[in-house]
N, CA, C and O atoms as a Tinker XYZ file with bonds, in Angstrom:
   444  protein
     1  N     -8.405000  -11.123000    7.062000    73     2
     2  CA    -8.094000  -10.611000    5.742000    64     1     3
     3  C     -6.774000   -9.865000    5.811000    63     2     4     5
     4  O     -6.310000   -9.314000    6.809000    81     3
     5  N     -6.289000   -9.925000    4.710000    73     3     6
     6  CA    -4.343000   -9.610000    4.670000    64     5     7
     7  C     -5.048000   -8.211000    3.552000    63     6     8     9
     8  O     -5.696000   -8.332000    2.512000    81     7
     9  N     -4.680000   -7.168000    4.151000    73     7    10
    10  CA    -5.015000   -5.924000    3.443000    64     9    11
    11  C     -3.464000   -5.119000    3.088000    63    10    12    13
    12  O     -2.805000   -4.672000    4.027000    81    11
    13  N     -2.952000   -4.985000    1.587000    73    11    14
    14  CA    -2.291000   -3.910000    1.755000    64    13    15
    15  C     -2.888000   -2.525000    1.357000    63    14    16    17
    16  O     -3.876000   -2.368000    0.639000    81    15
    17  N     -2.055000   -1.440000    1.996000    73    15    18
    18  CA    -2.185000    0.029000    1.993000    64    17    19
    19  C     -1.123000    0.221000    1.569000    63    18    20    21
    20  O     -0.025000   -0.083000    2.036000    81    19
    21  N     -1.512000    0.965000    0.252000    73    19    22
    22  CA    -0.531000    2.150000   -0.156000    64    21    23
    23  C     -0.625000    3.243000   -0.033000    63    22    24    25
    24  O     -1.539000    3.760000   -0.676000    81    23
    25  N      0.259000    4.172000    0.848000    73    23    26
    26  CA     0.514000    5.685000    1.395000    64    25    27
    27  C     -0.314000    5.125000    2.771000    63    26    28    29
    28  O     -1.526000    5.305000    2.889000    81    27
    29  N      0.293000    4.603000    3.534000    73    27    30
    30  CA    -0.575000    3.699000    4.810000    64    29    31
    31  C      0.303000    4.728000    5.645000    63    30    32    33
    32  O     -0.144000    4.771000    6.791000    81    31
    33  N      1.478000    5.638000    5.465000    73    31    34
    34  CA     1.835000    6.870000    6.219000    64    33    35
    35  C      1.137000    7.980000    6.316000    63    34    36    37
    36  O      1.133000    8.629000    7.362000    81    35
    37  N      0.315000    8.419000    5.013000    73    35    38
    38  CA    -0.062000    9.529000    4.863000    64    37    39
    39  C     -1.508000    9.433000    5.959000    63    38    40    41
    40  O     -1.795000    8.440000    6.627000    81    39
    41  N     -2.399000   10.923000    5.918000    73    39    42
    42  CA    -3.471000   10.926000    6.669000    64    41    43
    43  C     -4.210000   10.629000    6.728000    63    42    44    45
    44  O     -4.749000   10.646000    7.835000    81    43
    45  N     -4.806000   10.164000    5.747000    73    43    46
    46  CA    -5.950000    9.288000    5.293000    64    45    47
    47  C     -5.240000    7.317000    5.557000    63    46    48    49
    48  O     -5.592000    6.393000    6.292000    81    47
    49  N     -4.333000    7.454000    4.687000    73    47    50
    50  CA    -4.017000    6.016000    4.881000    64    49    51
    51  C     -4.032000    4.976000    6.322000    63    50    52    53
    52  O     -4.515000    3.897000    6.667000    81    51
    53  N     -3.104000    6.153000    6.930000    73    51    54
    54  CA    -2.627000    5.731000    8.414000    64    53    55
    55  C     -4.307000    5.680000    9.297000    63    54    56    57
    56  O     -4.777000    4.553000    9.459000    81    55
    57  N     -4.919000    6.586000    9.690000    73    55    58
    58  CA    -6.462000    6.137000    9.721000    64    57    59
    59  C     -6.783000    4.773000    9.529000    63    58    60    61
    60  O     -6.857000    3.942000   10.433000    81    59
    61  N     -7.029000    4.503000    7.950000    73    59    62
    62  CA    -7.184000    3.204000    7.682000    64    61    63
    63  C     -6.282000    1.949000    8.222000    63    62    64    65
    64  O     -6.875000    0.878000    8.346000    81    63
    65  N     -5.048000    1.997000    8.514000    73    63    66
    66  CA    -4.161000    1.141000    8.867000    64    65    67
    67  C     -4.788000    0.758000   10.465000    63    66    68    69
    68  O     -5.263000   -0.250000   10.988000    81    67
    69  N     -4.493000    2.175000   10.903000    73    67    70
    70  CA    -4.719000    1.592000   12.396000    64    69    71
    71  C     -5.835000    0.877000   12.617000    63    70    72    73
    72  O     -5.752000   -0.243000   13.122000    81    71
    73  N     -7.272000    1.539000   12.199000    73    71    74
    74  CA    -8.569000    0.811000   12.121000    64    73    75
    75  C     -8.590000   -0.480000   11.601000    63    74    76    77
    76  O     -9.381000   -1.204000   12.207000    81    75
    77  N     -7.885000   -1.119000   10.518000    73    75    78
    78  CA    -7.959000   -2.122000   10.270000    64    77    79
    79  C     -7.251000   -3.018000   11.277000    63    78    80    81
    80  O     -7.898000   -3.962000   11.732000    81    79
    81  N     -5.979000   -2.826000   11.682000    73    79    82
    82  CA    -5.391000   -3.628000   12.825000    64    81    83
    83  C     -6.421000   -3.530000   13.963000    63    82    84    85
    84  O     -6.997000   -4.569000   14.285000    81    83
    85  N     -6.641000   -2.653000   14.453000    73    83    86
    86  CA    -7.797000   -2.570000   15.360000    64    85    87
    87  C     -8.538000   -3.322000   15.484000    63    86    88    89
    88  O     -9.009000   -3.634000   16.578000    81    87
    89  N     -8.913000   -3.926000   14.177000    73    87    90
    90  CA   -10.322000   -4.920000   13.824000    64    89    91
    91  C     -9.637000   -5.954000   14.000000    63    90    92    93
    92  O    -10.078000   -6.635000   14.925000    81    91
    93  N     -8.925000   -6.282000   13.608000    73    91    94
    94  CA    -7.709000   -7.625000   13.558000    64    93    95
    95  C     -7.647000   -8.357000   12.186000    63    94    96    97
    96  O     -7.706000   -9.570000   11.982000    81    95
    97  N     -7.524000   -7.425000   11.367000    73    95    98
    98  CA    -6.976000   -7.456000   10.110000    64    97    99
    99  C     -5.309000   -7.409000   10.082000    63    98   100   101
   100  O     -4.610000   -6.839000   10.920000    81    99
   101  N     -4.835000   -8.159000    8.896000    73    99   102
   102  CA    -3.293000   -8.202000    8.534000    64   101   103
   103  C     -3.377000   -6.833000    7.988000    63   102   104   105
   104  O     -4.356000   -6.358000    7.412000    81   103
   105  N     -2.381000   -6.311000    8.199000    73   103   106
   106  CA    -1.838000   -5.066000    7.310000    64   105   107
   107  C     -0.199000   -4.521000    6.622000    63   106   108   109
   108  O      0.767000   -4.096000    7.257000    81   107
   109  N     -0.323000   -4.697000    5.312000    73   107   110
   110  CA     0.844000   -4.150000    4.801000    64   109   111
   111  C      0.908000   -2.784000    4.643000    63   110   112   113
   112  O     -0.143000   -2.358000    4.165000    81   111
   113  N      1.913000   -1.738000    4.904000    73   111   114
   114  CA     1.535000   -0.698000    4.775000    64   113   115
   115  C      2.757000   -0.312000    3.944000    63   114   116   117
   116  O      3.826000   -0.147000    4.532000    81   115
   117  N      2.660000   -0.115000    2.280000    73   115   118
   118  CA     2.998000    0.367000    1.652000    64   117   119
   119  C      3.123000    1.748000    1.278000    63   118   120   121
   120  O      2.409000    2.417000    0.531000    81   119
   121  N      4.317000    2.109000    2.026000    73   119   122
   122  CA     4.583000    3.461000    1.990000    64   121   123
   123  C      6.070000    4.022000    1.102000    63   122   124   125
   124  O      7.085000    3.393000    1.402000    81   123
   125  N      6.233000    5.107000    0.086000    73   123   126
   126  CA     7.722000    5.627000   -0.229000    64   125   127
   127  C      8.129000    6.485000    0.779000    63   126   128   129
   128  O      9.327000    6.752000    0.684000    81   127
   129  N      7.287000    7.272000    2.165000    73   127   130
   130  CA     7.914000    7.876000    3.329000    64   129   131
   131  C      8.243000    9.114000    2.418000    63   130   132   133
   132  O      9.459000    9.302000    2.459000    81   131
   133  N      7.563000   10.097000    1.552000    73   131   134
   134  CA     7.905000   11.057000    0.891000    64   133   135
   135  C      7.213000   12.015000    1.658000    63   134   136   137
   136  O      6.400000   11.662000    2.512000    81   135
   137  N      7.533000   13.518000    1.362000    73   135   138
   138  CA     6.996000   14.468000    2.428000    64   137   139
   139  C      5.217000   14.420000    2.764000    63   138   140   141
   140  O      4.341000   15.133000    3.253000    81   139
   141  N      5.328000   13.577000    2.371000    73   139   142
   142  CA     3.690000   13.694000    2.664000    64   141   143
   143  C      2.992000   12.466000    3.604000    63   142   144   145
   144  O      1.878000   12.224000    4.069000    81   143
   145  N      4.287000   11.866000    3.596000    73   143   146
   146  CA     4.169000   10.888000    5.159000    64   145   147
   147  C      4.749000   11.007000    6.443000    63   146   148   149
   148  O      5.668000   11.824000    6.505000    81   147
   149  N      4.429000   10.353000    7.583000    73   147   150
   150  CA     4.882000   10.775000    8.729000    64   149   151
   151  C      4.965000    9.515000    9.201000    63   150   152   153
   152  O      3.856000    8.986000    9.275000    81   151
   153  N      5.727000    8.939000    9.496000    73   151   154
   154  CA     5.747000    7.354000   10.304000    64   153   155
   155  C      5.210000    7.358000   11.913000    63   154   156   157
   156  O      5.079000    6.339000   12.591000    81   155
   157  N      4.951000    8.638000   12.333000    73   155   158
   158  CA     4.416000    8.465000   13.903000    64   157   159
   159  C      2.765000    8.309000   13.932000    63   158   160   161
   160  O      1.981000    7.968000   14.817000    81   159
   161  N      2.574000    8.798000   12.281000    73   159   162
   162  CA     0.742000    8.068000   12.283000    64   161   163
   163  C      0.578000    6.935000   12.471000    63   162   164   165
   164  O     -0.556000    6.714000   12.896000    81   163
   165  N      1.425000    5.723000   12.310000    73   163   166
   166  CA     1.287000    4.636000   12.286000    64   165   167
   167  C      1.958000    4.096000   13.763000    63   166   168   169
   168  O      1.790000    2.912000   14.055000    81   167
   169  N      2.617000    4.867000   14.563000    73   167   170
   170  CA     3.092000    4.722000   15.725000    64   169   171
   171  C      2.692000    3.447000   16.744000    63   170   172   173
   172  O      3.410000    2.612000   17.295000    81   171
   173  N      1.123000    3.672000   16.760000    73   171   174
   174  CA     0.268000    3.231000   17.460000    64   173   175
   175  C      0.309000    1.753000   17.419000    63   174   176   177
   176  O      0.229000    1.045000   18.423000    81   175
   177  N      0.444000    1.297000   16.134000    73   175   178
   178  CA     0.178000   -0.326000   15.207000    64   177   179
   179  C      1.574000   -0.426000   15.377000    63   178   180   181
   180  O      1.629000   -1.578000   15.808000    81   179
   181  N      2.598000   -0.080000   15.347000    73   179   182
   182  CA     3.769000   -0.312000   14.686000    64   181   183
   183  C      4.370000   -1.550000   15.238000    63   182   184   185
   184  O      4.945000   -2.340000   14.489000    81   183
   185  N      4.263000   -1.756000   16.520000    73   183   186
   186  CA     4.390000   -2.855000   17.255000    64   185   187
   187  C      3.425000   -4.292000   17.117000    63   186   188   189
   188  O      3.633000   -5.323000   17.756000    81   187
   189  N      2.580000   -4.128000   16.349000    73   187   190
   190  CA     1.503000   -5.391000   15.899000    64   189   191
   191  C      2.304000   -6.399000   15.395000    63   190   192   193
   192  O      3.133000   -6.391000   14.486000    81   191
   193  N      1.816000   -7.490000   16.329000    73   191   194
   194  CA     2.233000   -8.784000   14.984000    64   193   195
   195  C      1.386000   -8.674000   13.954000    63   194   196   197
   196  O      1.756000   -9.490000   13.110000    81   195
   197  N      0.584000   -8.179000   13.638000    73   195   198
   198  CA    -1.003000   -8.046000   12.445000    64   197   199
   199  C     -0.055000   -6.932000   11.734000    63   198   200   201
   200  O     -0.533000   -6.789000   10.608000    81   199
   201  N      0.775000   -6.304000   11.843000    73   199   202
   202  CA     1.182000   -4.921000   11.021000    64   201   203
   203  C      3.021000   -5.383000   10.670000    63   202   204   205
   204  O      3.972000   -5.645000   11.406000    81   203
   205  N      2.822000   -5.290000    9.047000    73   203   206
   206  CA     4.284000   -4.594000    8.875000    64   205   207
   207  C      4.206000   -3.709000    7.560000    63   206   208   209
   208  O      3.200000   -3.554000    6.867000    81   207
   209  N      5.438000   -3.171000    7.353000    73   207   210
   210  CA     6.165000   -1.915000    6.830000    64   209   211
   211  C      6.409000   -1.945000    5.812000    63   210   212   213
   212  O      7.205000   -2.869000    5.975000    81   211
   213  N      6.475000   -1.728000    4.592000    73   211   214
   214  CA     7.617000   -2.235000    3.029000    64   213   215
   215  C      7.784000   -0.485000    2.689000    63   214   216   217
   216  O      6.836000    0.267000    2.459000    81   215
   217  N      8.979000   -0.164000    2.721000    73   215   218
   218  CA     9.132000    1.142000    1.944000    64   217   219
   219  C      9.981000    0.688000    0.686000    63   218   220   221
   220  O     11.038000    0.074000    0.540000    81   219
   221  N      8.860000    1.377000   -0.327000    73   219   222
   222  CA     9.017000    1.384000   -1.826000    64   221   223
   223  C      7.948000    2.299000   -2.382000    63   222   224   225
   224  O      6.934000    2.654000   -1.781000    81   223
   225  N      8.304000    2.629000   -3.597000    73   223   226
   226  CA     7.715000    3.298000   -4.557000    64   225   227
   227  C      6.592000    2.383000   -5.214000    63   226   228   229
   228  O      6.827000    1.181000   -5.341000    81   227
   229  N      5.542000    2.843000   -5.578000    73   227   230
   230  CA     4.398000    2.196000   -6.494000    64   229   231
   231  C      4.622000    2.196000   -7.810000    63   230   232   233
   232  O      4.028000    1.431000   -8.570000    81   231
   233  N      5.726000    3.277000   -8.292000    73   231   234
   234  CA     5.859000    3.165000   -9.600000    64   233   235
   235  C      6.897000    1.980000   -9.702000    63   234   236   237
   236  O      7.134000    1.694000  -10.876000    81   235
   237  N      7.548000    1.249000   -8.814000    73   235   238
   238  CA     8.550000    0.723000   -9.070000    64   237   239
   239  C      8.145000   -0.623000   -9.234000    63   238   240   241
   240  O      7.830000   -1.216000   -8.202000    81   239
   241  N      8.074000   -1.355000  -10.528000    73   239   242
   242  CA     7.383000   -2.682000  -10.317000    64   241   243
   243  C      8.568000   -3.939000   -9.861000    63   242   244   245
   244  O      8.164000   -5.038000   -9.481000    81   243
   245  N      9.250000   -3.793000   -9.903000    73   243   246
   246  CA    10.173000   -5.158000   -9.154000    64   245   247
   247  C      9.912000   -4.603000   -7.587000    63   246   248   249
   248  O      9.462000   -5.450000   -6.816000    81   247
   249  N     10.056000   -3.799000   -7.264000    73   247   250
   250  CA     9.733000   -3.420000   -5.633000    64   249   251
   251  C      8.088000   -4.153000   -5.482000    63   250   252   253
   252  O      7.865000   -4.978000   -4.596000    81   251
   253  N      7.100000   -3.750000   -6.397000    73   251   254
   254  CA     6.080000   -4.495000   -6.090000    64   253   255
   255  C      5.708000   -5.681000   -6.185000    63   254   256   257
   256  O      4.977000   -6.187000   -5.334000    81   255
   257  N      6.294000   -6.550000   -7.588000    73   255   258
   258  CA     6.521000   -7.795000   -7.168000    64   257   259
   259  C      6.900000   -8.541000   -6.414000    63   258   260   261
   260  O      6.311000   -9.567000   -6.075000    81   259
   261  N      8.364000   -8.001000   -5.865000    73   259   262
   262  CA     8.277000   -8.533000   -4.732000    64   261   263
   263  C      7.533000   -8.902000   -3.903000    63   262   264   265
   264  O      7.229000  -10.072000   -3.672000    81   263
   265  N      7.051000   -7.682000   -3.214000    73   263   266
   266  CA     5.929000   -7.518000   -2.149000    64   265   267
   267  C      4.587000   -8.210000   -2.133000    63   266   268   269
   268  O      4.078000   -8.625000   -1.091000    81   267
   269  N      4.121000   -8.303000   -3.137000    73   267   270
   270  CA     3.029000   -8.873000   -3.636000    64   269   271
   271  C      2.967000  -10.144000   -3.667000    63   270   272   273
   272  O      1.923000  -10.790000   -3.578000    81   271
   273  N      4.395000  -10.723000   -3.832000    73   271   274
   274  CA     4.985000  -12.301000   -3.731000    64   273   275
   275  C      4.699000  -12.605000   -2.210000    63   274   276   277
   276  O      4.009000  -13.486000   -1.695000    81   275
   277  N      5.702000  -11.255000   -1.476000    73   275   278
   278  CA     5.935000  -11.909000   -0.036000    64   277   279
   279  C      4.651000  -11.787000    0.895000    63   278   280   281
   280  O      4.880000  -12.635000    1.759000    81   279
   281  N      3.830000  -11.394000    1.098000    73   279   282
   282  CA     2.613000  -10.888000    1.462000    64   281   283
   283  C      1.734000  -11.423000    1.186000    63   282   284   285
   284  O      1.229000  -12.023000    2.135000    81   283
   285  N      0.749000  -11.619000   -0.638000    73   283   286
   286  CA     0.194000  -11.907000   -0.985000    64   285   287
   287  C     -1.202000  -11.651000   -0.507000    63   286   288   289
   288  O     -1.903000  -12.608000   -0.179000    81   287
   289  N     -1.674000  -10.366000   -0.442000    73   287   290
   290  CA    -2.612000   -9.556000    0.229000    64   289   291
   291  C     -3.705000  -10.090000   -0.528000    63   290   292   293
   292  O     -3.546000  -10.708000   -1.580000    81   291
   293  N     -5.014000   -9.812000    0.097000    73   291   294
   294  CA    -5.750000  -10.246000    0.023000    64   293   295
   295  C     -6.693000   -9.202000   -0.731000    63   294   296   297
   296  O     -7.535000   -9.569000   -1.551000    81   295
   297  N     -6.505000   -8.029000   -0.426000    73   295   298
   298  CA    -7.311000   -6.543000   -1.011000    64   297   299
   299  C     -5.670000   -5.577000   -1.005000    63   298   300   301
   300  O     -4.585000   -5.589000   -0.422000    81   299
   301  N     -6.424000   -4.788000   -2.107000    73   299   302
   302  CA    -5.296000   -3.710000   -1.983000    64   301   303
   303  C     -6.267000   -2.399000   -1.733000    63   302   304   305
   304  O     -7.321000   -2.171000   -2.328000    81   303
   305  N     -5.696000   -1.650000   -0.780000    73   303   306
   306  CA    -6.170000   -0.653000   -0.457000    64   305   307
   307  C     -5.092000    0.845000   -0.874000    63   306   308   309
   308  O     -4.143000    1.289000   -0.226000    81   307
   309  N     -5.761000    1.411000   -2.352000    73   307   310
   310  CA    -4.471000    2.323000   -3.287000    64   309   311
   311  C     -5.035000    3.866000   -2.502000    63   310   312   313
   312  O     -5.930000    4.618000   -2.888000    81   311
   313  N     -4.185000    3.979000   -1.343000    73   311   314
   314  CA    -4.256000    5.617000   -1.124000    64   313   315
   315  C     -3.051000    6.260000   -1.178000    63   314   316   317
   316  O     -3.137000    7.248000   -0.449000    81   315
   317  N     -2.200000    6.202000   -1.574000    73   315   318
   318  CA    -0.921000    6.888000   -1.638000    64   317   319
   319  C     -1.247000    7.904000   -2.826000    63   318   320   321
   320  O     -1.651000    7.676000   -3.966000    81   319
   321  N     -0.994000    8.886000   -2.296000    73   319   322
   322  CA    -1.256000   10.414000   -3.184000    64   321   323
   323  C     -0.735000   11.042000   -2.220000    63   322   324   325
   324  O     -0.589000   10.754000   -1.032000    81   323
   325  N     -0.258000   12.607000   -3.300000    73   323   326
   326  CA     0.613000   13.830000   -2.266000    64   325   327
   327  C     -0.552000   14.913000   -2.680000    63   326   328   329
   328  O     -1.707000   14.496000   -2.759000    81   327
   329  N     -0.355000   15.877000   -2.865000    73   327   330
   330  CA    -1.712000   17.283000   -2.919000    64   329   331
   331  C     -1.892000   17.666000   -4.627000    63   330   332   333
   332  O     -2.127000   18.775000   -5.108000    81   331
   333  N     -1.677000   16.226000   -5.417000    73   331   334
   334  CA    -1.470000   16.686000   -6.752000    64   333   335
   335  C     -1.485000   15.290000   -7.478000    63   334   336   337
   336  O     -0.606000   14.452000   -7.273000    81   335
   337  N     -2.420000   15.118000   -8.241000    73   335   338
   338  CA    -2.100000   14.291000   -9.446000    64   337   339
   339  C     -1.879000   14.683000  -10.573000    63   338   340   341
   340  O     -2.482000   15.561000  -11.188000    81   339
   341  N     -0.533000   13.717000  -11.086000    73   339   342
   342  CA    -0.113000   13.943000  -12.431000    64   341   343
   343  C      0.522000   12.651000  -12.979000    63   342   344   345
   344  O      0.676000   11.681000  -12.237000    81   343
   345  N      0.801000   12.636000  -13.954000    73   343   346
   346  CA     1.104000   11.898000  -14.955000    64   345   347
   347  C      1.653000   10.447000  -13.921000    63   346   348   349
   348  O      1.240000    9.287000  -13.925000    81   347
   349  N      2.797000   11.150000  -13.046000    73   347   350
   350  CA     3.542000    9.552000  -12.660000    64   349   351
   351  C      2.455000    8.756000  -11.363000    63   350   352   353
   352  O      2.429000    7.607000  -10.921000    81   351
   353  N      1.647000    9.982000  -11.062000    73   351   354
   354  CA     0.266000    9.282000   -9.816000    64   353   355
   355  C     -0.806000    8.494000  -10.993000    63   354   356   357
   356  O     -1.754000    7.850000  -10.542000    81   355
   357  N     -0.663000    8.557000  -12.057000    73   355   358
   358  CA    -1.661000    7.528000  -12.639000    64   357   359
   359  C     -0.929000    6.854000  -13.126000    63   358   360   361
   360  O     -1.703000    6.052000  -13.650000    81   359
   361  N      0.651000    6.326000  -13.540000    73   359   362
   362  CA     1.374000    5.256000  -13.532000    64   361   363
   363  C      1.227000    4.687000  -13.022000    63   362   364   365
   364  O      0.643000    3.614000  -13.178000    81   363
   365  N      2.140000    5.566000  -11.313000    73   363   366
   366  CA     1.912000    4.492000  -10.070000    64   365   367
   367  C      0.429000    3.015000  -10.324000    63   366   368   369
   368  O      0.410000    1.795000  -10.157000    81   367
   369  N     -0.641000    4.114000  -10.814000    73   367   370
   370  CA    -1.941000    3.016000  -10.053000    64   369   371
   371  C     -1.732000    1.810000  -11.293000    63   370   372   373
   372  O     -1.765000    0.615000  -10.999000    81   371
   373  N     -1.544000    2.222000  -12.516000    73   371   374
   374  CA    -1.079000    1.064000  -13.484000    64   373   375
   375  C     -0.430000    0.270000  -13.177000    63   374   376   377
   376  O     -0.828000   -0.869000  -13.421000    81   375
   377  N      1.013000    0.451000  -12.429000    73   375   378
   378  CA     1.722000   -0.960000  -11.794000    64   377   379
   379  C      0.984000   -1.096000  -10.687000    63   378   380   381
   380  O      0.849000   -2.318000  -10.633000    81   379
   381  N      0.449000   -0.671000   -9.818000    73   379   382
   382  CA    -0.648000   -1.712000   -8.679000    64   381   383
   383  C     -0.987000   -2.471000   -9.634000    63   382   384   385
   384  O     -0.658000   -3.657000   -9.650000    81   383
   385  N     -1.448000   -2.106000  -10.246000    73   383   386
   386  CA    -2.707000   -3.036000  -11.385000    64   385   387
   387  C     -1.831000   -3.747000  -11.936000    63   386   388   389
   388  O     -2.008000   -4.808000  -11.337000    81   387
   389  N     -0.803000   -3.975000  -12.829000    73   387   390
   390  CA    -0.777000   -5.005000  -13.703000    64   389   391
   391  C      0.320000   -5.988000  -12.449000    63   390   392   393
   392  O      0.781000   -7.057000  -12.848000    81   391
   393  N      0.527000   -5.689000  -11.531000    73   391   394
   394  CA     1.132000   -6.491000  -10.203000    64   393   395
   395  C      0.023000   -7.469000   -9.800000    63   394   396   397
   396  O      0.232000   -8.381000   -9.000000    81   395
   397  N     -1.537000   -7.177000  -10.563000    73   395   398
   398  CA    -2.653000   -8.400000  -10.105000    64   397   399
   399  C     -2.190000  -10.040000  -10.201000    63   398   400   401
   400  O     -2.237000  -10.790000   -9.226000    81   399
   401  N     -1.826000  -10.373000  -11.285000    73   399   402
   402  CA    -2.013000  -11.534000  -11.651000    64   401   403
   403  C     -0.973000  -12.212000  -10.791000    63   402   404   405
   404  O     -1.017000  -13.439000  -10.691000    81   403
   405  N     -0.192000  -11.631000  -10.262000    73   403   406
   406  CA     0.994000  -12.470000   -9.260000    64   405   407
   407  C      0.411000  -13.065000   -8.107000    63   406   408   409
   408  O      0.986000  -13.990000   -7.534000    81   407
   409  N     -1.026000  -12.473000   -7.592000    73   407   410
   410  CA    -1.900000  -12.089000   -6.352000    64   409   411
   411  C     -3.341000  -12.921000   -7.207000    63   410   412   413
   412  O     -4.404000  -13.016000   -6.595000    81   411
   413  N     -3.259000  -13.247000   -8.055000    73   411   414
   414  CA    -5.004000  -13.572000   -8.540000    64   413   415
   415  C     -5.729000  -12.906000   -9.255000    63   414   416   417
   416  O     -6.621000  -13.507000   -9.854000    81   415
   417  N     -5.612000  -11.650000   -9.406000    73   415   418
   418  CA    -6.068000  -10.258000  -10.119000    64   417   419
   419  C     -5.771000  -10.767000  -11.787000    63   418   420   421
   420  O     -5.049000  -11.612000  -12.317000    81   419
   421  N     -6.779000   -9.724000  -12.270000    73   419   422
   422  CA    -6.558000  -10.250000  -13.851000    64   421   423
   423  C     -5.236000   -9.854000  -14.498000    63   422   424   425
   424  O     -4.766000  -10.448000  -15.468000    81   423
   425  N     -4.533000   -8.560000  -13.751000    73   423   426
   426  CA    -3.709000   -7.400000  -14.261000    64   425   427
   427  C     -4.203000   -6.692000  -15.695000    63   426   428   429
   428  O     -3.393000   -6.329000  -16.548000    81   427
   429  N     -5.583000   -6.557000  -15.828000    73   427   430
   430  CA    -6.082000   -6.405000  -17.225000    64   429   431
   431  C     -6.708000   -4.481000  -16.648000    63   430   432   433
   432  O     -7.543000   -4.180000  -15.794000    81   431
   433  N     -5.774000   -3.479000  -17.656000    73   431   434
   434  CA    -5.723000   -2.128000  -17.228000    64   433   435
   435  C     -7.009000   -1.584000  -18.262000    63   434   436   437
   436  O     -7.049000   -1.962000  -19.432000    81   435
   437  N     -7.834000   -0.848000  -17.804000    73   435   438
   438  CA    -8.520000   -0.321000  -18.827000    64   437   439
   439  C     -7.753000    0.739000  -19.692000    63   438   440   441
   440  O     -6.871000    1.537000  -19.375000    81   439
   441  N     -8.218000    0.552000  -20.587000    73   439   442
   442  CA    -7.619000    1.327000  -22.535000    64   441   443
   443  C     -8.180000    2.798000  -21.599000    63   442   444
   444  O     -8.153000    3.912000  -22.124000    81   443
């Protein structure tokens, strides 16, 4: 299974990253590398053929199309958060979401 992670830097994410390579899962790890990531969590994987990198923003939807094109993950795994939600952390999860239908997903956002 081709899994991406978003905030696959942060502490929680990176956890999940490594464990999934571990298992021998694909992993994208969608990270913006903002203070609330550390790239040596992922240290461990970084060298995987099963693991690569995309730094971009979630709010940014041509950055995610892309990605979503080149990859074409199989699950998305949305943990990218800093110590605060607000307005642009529930955007962000809106473009995950309407980035579905490029991937198979309905891109259909609840009202």
């Amino acid at each position: 299974m081709k899994l991406l992670v978003t905030g696959g830097a942060g502490f929680i994410g990176s956890a999940v990253v490594r464990l999934a390579v571990a298992r021998g899962h694909e992993v994208v790890n969608l990270d913006a590398l903002t203070y609330a990531a550390c790239e040596a969590n992922v240290a461990p994987v970084a060298g995987s053929n099963l693991y690569s990198f995309e730094k971009a923003d979630i709010r940014d939807r041509a950055a995610l199309d892309r990605i979503f094109a080149t990859h074409r993950p199989d699950a998305v795994m949305h943990l990218a958060a800093e110590s605060h939600v607000d307005l642009a952390g529930i955007v962000a999860v809106i473009a995950c979401l309407r980035c579905a239908p490029s991937w198979g997903g309905s891109g259909r956002v609840p009202a």
